[in-house]
Steps between C-alpha positions, in 0.01 A plus 500: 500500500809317624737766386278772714534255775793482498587878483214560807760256669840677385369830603353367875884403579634801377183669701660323787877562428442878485315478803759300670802725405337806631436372808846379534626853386277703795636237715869545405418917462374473912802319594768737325595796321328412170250716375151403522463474123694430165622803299274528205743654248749221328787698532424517869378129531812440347748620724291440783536129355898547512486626869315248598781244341749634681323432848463180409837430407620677829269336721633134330852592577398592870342146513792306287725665819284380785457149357881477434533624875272210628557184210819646317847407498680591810811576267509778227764356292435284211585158561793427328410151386168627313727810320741212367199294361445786247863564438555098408246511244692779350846371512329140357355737227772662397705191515295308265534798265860527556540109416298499162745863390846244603348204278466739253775720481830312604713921569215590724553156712885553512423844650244448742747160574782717575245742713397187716840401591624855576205531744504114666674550819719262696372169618522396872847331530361230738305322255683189328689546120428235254799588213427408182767446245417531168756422253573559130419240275852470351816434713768565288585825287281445125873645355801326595310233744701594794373476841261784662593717835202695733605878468191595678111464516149650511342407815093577573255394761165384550247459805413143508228273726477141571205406552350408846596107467338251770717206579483216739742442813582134524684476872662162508634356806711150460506310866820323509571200661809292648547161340725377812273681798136392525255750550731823370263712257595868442304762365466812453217738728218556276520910451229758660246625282278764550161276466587161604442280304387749218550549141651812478833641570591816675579720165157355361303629818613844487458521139144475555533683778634805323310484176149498761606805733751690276333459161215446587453200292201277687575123552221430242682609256852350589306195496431603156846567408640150586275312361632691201838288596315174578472520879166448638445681830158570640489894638409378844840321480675851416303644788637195722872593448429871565302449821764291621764747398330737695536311795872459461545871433289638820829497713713687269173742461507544903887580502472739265247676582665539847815691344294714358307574812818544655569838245440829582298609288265268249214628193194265549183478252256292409298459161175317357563172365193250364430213638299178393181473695422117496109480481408823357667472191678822504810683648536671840708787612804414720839665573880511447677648803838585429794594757803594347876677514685676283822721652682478191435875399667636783748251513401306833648161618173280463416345207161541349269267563043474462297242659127405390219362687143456397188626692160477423481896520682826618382597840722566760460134693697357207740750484576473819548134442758532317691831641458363863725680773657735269682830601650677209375713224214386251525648217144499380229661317159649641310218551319530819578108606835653543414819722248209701808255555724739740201657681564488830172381606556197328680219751671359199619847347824533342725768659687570143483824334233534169683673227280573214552493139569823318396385148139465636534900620626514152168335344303771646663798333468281175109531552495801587692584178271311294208715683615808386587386113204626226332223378551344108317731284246276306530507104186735444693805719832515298392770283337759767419569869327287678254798767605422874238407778457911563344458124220268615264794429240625246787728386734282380400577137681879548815316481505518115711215478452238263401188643478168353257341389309293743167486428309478162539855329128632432 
């Protein structure tokens, strides 16, 4: 009795599967070119089947385009830094294979040996030689005794590092008195320091400095890193020293920015950049705007220079902020921020010139390329035909073609 229960309740959900498909299929049928029922013969169902695939697989590339248009990279190269991910784990492959064939064979290490220094290159001349003499054991000739005389030498080199070393400045300055004048002490002015009174010295400061911003190392984890050396410093004591950096810096950051404004022609952008949201636990969106010069291709007099500045997004306010009273050429892309800040209706517009980039013209032809390419043929078409839309018919079993198999054979 249970087992013709439970076949009563098998077949009601297939009763109700069937029932649901074929009102999805006269819905589909009403809204397309479909027919209005399935092909009864298996040959037919078959390549109706395969016709069908190939919609589908058009209609996901269609979509895979539009959602690349609206959330996709705004670049269509391949970032370089995730291409040479994949090649390091090759070259550390093959170098571990490479190392266990030297051990092993002592010809094939002399050989690739001789390959390594024929391909090494020449290192930078400005960086400091350490010479190394090493000398024969014996000093005298193992014949007659007699003294030995240099007729020449092998010479090689090798890239060294010394380690990043932390050391303490002790400034020490002796006040010097008269012993016949009273009241005669001399000593020398104490010397400026960035943070008065502060721990750290100049060199120190920008360290951190340019491990934060250029390497992108946060000051948790340099905080992390000495401590590896002994020092204890608290993160909000690294944040200290580059707040009051900052502060130091601005004028240097207003005087160059006003040579640049003073060019005739500057490239400005801006681009997304998180940003911790106390409170809410996550990140929020903010933005790099850059300004920057480069006349060096055409050989002008002005060296290149970029300045940054941080706004909390990209409108036009904050470029205007930053590109206020300029009168040259912007060299820009198609952002409409851009078009909005020297529009004349504006009382704050810009009277430079916009322009735009060519390499986002570029992007569009790449789209457009990518468009008009055939989609990957799946694994089940390699070996025939797969019917076109115009095939979406009752008739598509006159092809005579042999499809594959896609459905359980009869």
């Amino acid at each position: 009795m249970r087992l013709e229960h439970c076949n009563r309740k098998h077949l009601h959900k297939m009763e109700i599967f069937a029932a649901s498909a074929r009102e999805a299929w006269q819905s589909l049928g009403a809204m397309s070119d479909l027919p209005d029922e399935l092909p009864s013969d298996p040959a037919e169902l078959r390549a109706f089947a395969a016709a069908l695939l190939e919609r589908c697989a058009r209609l996901e590339r269609l979509l895979k385009l539009a959602k690349d248009a609206q959330f996709g990279r705004s670049s269509e190269k391949l970032d370089a830094d995730q291409l040479q991910l994949v090649l390091e784990d090759i070259d550390q492959a093959v170098a571990t294979l490479e190392a266990a064939e030297d051990r092993a064979n002592p010809k094939t290490r002399e050989r690739r040996a001789a390959a390594r220094r024929a391909n090494r290159g020449q290192l930078p001349e400005h960086l400091p030689r350490v010479v190394e003499t090493l000398m024969p054991a014996a000093t005298c000739c193992p014949c007659c005794e007699g003294g030995l005389v240099e007729i020449g030498h092998d010479e090689s080199q090798r890239l060294d590092v010394v380690p990043a070393q932390y050391r303490v400045i002790v400034t020490r300055r002796p006040r010097l008195a008269c012993r016949a004048c009273h009241g005669v002490v001399l000593q020398h002015a104490a010397p400026e320091r960035l943070i008065k009174g502060g721990l750290p010295t100049e060199r120190l400061v920008a360290q951190v400095i340019d491990a934060k911003y250029h390497w992108h190392l946060p000051l948790y984890r340099q905080a992390q890193m000495l401590a590896t050396h002994g020092i204890a410093l608290d993160r909000s004591t690294l944040a200290f020293w580059v707040g009051y950096a900052a502060q130091e810096l601005k004028p240097l950051w207003y005087r160059l920015r006003e040579l640049l404004l003073a060019s005739p022609k500057l490239c400005v952008d801006e681009t997304p950049a998180p940003v911790l949201d106390p409170g809410r636990g996550r990140t929020k969106t903010g933005y790099f705007w850059a300004v920057s010069r480069d006349d060096r291709p055409w050989a002008g007099p002005d060296p290149p220079g970029v300045v940054y500045a941080y706004a909390p997004g990209r409108g036009a306010v904050h470029g205007l902020r930053l590109l206020g009273g300029y009168s040259g050429i912007i060299h820009c892309d198609g952002y409409e921020a851009y078009k909005t800040m020297t529009r004349a209706t504006r009382a704050d517009a810009l009277s430079g010139t916009l322009a735009f980039c060519w390499s986002h013209l570029r992007r569009q032809f790449v789209k457009i390329e990518r468009e008009a390419s055939p989609a990957p043929a799946s694994p089940s078409s390699t070996r025939s035909r797969k019917p076109s839309a115009a095939d979406l018919t009752p008739s598509v079993a006159r092809a005579g073609r042999r499809m594959p198999s896609l459905w359980p054979q009869p």
